[in-house]
LOLUMKOL-473655 format. One record per residue: x, z, y of N, C-alpha, C, O in turn. Coordinates in pm, whole numbers, padded with zeros to 5 digits, always signed. Example, Ala and Ser with C-alpha at 12.3 -4.5 7.8 and 13.67 -1.06 7.14 Angstrom:
BEGIN
+01319+00780-00569+01230+00780-00450+01320+00780-00330+01424+00846-00332
+01285+00708-00225+01367+00714-00106+01290+00787+00003+01341+00804+00114
***
This chain:
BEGIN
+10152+05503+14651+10111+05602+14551+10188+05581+14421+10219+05467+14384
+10221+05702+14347+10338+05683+14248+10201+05631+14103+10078+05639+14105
+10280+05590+14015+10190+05541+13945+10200+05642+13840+10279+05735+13859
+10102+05638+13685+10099+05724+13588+10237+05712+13510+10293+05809+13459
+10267+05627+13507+10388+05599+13478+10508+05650+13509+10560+05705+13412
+10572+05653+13609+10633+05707+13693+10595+05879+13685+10692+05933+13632
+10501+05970+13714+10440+06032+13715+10541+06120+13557+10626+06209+13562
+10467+06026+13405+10502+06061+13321+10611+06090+13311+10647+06200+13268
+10686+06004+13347+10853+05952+13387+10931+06124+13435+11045+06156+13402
+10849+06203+13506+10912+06312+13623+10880+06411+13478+10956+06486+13416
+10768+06385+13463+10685+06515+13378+10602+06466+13274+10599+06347+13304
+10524+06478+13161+10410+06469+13113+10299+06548+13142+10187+06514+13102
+10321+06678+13225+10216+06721+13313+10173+06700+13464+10084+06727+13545
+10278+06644+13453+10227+06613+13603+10092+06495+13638+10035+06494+13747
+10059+06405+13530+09962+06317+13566+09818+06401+13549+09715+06367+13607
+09829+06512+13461+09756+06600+13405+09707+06704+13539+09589+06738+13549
+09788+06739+13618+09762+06826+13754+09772+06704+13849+09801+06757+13957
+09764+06581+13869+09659+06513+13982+09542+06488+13902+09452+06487+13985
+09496+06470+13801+09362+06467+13732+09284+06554+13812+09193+06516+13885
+09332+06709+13795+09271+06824+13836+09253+06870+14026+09160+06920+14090
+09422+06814+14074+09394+06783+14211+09234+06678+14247+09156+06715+14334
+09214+06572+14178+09080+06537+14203+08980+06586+14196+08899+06597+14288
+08965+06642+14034+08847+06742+14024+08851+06820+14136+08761+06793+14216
+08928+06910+14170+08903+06986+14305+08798+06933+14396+08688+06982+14419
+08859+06803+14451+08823+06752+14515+08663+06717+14561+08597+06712+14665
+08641+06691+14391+08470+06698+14399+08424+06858+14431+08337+06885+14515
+08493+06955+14353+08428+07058+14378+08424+07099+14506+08321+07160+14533
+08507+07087+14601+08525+07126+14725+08465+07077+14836+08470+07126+14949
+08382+06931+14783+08236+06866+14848+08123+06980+14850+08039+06991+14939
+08134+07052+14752+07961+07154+14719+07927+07190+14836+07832+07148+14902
+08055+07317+14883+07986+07387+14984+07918+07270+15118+07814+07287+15181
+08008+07164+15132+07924+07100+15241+07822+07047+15205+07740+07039+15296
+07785+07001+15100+07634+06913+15032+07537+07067+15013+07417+07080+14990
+07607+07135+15027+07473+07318+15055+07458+07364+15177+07360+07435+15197
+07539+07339+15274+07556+07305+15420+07462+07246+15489+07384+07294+15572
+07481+07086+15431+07341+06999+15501+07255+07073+15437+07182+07130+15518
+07231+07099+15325+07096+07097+15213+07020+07244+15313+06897+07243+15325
+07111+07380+15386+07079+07463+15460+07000+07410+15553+06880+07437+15557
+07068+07317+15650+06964+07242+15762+06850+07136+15686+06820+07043+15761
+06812+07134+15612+06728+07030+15598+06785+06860+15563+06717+06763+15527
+06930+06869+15588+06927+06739+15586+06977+06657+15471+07090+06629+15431
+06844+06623+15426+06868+06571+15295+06983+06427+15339+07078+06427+15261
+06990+06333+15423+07006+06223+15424+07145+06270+15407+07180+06231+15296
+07237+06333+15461+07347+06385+15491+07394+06466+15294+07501+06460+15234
+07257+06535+15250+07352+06574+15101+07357+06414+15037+07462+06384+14981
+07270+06330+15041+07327+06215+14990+07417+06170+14990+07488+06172+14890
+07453+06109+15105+07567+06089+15155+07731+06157+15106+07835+06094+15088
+07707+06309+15094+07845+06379+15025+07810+06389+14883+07907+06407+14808
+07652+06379+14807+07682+06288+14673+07713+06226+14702+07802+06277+14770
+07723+06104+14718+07778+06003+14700+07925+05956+14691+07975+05856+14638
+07993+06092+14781+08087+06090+14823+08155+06160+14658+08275+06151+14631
+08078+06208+14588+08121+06330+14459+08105+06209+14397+08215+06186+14347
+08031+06119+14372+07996+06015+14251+08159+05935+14273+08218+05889+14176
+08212+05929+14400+08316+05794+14403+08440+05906+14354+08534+05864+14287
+08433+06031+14388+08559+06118+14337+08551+06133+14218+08652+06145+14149
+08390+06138+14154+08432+06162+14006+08477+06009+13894+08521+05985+13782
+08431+05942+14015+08472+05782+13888+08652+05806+13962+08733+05800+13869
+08694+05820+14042+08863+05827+14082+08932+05891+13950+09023+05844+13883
+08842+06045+13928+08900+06101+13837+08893+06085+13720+08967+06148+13644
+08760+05955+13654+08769+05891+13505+08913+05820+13506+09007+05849+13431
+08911+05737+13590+09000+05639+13661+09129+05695+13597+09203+05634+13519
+09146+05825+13642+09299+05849+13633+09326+05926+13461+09418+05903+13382
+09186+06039+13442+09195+06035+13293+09214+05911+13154+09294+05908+13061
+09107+05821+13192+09164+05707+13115+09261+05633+13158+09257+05523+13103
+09360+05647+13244+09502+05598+13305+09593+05647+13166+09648+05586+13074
+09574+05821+13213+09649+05903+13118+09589+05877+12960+09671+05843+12875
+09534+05883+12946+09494+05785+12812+09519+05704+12721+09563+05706+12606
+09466+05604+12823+09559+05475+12748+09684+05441+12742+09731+05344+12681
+09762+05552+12831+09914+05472+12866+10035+05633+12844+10126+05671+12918
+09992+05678+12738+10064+05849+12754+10157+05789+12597+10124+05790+12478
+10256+05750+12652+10323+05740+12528+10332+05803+12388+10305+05920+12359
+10374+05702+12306+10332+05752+12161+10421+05870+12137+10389+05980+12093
+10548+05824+12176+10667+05867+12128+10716+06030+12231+10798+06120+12218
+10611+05996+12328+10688+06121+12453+10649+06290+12382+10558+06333+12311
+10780+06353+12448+10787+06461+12413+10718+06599+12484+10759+06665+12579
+10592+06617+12396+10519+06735+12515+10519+06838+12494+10523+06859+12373
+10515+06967+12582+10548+07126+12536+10470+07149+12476+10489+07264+12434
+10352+07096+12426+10207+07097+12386+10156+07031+12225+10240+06972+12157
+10066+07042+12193+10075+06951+12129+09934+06856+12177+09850+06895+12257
+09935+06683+12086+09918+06626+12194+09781+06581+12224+09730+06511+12312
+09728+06662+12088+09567+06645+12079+09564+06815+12221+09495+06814+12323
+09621+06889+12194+09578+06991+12257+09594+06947+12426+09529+06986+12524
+09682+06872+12417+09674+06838+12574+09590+06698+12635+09574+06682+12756
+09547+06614+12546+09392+06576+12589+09275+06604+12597+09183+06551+12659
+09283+06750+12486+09145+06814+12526+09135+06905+12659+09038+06966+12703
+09273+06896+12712+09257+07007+12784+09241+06893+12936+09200+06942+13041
+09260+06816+12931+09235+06687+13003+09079+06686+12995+09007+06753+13070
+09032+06599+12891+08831+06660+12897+08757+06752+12939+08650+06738+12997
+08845+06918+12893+08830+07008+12960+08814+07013+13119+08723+07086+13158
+08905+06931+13237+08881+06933+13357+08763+06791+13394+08693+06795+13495
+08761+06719+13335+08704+06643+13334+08535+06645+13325+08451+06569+13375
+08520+06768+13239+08371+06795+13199+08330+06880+13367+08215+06891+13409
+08448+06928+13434+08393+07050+13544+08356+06907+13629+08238+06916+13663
+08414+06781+13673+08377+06697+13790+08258+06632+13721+08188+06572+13802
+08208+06626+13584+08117+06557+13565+08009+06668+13621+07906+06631+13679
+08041+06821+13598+07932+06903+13664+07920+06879+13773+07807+06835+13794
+07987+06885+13867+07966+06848+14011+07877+06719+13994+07768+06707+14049
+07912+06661+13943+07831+06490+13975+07715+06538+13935+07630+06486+14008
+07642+06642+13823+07517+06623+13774+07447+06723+13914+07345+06689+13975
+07506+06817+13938+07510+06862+14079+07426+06781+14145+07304+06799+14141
+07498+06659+14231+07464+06585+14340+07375+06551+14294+07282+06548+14375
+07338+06507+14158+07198+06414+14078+07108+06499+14151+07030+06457+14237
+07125+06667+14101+06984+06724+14108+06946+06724+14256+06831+06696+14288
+07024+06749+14333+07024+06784+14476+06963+06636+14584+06950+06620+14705
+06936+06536+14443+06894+06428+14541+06754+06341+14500+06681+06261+14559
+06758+06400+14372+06585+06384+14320+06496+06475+14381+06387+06490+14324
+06512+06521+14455+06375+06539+14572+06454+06621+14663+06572+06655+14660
+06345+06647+14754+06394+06730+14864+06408+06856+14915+06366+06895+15024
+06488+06940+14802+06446+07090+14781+06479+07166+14901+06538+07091+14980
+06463+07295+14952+06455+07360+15066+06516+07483+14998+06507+07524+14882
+06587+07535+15116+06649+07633+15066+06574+07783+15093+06581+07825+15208
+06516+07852+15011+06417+07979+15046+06546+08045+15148+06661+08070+15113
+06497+08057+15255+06587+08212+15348+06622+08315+15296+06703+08400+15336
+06542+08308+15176+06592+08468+15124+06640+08447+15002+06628+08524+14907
+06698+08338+15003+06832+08304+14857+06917+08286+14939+07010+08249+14867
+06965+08284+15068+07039+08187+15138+07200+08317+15121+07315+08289+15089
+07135+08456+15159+07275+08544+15135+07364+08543+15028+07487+08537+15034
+07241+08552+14854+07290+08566+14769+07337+08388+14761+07444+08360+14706
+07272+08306+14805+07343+08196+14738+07502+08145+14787+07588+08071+14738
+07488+08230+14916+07662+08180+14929+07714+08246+14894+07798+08188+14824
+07732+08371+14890+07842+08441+14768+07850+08411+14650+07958+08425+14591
+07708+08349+14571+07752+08242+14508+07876+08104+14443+07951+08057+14358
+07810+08104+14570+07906+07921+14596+08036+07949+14598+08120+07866+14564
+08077+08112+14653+08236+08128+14701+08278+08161+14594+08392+08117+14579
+08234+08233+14487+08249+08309+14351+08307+08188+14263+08404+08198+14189
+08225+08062+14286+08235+07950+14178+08353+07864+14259+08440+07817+14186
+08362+07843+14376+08443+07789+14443+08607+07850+14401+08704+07776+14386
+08610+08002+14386+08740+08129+14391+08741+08056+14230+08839+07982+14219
+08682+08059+14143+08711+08046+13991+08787+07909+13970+08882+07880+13896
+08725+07846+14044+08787+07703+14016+08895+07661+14076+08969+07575+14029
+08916+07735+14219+09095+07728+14292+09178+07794+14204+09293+07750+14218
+09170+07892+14107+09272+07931+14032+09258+07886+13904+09338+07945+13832
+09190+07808+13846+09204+07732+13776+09309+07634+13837+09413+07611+13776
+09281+07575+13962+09427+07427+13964+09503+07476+14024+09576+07396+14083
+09544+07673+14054+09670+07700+14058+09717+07729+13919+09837+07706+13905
+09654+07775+13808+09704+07762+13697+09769+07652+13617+09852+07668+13528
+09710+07518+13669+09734+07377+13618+09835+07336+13669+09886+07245+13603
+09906+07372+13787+09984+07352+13891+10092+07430+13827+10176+07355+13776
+10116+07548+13815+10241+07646+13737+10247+07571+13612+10346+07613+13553
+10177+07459+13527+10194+07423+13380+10332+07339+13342+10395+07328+13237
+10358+07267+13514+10488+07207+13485+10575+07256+13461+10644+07228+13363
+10607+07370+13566+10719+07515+13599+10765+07536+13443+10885+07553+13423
+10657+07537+13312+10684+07600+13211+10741+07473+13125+10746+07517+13010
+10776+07367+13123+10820+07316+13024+10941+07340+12947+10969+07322+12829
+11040+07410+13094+11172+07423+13042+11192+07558+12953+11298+07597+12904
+11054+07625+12943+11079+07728+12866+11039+07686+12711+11099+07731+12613
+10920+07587+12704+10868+07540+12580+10725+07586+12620+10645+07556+12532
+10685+07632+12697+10544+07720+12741+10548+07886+12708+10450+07955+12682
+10714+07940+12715+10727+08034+12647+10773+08142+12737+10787+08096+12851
+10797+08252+12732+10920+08330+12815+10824+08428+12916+10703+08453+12917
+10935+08469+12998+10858+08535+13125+10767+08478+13199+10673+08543+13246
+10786+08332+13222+10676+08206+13304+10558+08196+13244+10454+08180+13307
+10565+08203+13117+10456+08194+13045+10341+08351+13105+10237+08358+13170
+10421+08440+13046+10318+08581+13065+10287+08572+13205+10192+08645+13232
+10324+08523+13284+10287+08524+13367+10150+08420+13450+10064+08438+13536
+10195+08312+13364+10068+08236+13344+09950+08304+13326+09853+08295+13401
+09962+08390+13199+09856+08402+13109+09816+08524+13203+09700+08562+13189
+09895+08593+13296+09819+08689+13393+09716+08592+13516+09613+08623+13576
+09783+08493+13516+09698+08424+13607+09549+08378+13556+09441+08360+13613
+09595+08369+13421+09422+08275+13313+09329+08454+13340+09216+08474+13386
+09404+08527+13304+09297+08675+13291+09263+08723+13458+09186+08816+13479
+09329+08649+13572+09245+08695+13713+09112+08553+13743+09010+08554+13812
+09160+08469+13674+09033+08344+13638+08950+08401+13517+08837+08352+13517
+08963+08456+13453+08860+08539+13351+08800+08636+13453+08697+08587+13500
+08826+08745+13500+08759+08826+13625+08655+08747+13717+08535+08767+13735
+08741+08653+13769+08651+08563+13849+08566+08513+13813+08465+08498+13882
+08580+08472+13690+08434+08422+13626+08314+08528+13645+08205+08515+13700
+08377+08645+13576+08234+08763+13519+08175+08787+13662+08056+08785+13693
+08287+08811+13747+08230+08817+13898+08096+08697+13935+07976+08713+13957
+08162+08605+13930+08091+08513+13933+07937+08487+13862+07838+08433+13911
+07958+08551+13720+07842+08533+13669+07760+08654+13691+07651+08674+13638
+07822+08735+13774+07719+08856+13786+07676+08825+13929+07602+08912+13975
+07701+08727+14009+07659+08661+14176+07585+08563+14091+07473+08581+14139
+07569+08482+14009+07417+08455+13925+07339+08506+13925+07247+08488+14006
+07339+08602+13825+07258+08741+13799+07166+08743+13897+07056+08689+13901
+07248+08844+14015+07160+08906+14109+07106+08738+14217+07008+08767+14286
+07145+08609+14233+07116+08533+14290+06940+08465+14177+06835+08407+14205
+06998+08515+14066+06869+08452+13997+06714+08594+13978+06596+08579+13946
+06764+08671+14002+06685+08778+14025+06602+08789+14134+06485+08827+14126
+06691+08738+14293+06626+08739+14392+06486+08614+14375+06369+08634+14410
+06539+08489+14315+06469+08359+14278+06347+08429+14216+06251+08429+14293
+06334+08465+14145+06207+08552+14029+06172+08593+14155+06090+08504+14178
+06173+08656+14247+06077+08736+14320+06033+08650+14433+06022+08702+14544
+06017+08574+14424+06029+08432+14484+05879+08377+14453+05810+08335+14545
+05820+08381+14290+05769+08292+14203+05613+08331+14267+05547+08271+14182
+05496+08400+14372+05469+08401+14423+05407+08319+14596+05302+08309+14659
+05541+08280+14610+05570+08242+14758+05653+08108+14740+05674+08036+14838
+05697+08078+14620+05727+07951+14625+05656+07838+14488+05610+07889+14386
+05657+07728+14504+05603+07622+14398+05641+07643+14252+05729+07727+14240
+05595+07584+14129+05665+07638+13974+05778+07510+14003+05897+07516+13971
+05718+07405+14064+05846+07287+14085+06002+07350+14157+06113+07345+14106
+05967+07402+14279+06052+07500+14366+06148+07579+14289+06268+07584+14316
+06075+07658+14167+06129+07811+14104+06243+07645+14002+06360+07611+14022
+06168+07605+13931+06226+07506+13834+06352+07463+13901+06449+07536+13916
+06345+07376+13928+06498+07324+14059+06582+07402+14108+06686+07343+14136
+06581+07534+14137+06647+07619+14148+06677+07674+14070+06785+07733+14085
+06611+07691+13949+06675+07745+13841+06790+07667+13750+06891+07704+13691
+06730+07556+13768+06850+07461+13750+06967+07430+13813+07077+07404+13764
+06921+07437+13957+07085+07421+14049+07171+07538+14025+07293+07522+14019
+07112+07668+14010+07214+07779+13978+07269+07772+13821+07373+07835+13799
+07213+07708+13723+07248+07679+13626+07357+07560+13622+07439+07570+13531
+07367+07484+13680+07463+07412+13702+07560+07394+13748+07644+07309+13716
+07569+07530+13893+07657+07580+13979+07766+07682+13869+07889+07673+13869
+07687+07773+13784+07733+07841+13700+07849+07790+13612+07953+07847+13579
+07794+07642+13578+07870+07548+13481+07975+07503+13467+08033+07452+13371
+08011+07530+13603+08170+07467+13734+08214+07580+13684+08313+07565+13614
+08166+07721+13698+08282+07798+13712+08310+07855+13548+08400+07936+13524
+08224+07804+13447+08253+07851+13331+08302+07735+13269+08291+07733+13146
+08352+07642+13321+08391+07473+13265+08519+07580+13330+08607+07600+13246
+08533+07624+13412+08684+07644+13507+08762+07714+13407+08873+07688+13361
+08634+07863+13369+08737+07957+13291+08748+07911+13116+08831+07970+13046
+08652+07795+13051+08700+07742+12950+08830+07711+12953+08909+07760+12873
+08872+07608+13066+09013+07523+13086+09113+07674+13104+09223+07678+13049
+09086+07739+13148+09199+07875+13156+09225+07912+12968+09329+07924+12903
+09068+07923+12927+09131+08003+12777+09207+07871+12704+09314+07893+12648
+09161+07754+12705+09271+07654+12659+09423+07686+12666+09514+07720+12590
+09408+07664+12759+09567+07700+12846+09615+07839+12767+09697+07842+12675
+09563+07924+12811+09639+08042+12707+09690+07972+12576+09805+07936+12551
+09574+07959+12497+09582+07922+12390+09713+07824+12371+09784+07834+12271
+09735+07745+12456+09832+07692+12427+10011+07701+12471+10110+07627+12467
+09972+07859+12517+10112+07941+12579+10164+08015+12453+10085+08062+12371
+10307+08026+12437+10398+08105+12317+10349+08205+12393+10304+08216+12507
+10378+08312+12251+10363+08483+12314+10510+08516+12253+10558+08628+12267
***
């Protein structure tokens, strides 16, 4: 494995897009920890927490890599407070995932049958926001030789505004997923309605942590 060093050595973004290759990583645990959580089997969402808790310490791991060791002197298209926040920025989406697994393992919630439609279009909505988020992070190298400027750039910034779409999409598969929940409040526990109102609140969090890291990114493209 190449080190941060090395890494820096090729690019100064490049240690910056395996950060985010990790984050993925946690996020791309969900749908299976909602999978088991479908069958009942709690022992099994543990288990892929657990599996999110060891990806998200990988990805402290490699943020404070880039951290402590991002030279004083190196030259970035960026500037260089703007490109550690934008580092925290991906960093805050795997800590969502991790608070994720927390909730999903302090008791043993059940999934109502009749959240089960709206909740996976859900999951795919927040899942779609956050893959083009680390294809956006991924094109960030492509742009150095312009300065973050030029045709590469606008073209970026078309990519941050189909991750802006995805979001609203996304937050409107909330919406109607938290609407179905309310009609729920009857036929299920106030503990039941609570926990779910929270897991969709947290699911939400991934994909608006996703499209924060997109308006960064603009923000830090020449026009």
């Amino acid at each position: 494995m190449r080190s941060i060093f090395q890494l820096f050595a090729k690019s100064p973004l490049g240690p910056m897009e395996k950060h985010m290759s990790k984050v993925k990583e946690c996020v791309d645990k969900v749908p299976e920890m909602f999978a088991a959580l479908y069958e009942n089997n709690h022992e099994r969402v543990k288990e892929i927490a657990k599996e999110i808790w060891t990806l998200e310490h990988e990805a402290d791991q490699i943020k404070t890599e880039i951290r402590d060791n991002i030279p004083r002197n190196i030259m970035l298209p960026m500037d260089k407070k703007d490109f550690l926040s934008l580092l925290s920025a991906q960093d805050n989406i795997a800590d969502t995932v991790e608070d994720l697994g927390y909730i999903l393992t302090i008791r043993k919630t059940t999934v109502p049958d009749e959240l089960k439609p709206e909740l996976k279009i859900f999951l795919e909505s927040v899942q779609k926001v956050v893959d083009q988020a680390m294809e956006i992070v991924a094109e960030l190298g492509n742009l150095e030789a312009t300065s973050f400027g030029g045709y590469e750039a606008k073209e970026v910034l078309k990519m941050v505004d189909v991750l802006g779409l995805a979001e609203w999409e996304s937050d409107k598969r909330q919406y109607k997923l938290s609407q179905k929940l309310f009609e729920l409040e009857d036929q299920e526990s106030p503990v039941s309605i609570f926990m779910w109102t929270h897991i969709i609140i947290t699911l939400a969090k991934i994909a608006n942590g996703s499209e924060k890291l997109g308006k960064m990114i603009r923000g830090t493209l020449a026009t």
